[in-house]
N, C-alpha and C positions, 0 to 999 in steps of 0.2 A: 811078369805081372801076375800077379794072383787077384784073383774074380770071383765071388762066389754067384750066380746064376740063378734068380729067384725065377723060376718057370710056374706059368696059370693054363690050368687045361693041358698041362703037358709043353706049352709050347714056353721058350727062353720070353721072360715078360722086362727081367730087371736086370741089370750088371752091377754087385756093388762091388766094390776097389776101395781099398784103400786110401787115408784120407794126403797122403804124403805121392800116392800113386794118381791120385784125381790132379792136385798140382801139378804135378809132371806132363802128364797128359793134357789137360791147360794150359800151360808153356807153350807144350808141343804145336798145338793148334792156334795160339794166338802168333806162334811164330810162322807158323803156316798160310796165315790171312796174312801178316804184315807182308810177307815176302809175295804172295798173288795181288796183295793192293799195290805193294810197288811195283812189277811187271805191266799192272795194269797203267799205272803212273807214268812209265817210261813209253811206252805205248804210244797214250794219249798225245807224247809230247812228239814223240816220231815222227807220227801222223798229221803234226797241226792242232789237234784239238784240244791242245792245252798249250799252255808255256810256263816260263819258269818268273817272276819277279823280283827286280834285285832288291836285295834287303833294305836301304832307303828308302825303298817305294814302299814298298810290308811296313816299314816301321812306321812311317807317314799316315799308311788306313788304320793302322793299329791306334795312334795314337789320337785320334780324333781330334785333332786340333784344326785339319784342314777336310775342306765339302770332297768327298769320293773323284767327285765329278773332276773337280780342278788339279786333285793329282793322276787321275788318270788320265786328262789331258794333256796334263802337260810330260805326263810320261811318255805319250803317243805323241809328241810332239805337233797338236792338235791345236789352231789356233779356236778363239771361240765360234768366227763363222765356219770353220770347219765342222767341229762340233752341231753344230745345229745342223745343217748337210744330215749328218745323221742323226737327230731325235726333231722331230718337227718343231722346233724348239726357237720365237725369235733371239736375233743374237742379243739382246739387251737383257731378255728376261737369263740365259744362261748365266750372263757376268753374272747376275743376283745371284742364281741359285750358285755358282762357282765359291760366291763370299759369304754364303751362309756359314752357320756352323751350328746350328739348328735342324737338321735334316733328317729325322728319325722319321716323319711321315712324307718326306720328298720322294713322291710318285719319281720325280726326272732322277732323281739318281738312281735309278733303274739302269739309266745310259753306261753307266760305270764299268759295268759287266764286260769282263776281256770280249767275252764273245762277240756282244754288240755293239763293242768299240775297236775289234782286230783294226785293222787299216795295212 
């Protein structure tokens, strides 16, 4: 690596590199965060504090065609009085918000979150 070293007051202030040597170096470290974000990733999952979703289900939230809440119910195999069990939620108003598809300001799909629907 060639560096040339802009020093202020005597003391090393700059590094410049080369612009084919800064890319490299870029690489270097973006490969270096992905591979510490995935350790961190597998970790997470080890431990419980995360899991993994099977792709149906991803494509399902992706797709916005169905309320959060209803596929992560029924991927938690959660019937609706279940559900309310955990979000103070009565069971009638859930069905609605379930068959929404309108949901951009649904305070209750809040509930959707793996976390607060582990079981």
């Amino acid at each position: 690596m060639s560096a040339q070293i802009i020093e202020r007051e005597g003391k090393p202030e700059y590094a410049v590199v080369p612009y084919n040597e800064y890319l490299e170096l870029l690489a270097l470290a973006e490969d270096a965060q992905d591979a510490a974000d995935a350790s961190a990733a597998m970790k997470e999952l080890a431990i419980g504090e995360d899991e993994t979703v099977p792709g149906d289900i991803a494509e399902r939230l992706i797709t916005g065609k169905e309320h959060p809440v209803k596929i992560w119910r029924e991927y938690r195999g959660l019937t609706h009085k279940a559900s309310t069990r955990r979000v103070p939620v009565p069971n009638q108003a859930m069905s609605i918000i379930s068959s929404k598809t309108d949901y951009a300001a649904d305070a209750f799909s809040l509930c959707v979150c793996p976390c607060s629907c582990a079981g």
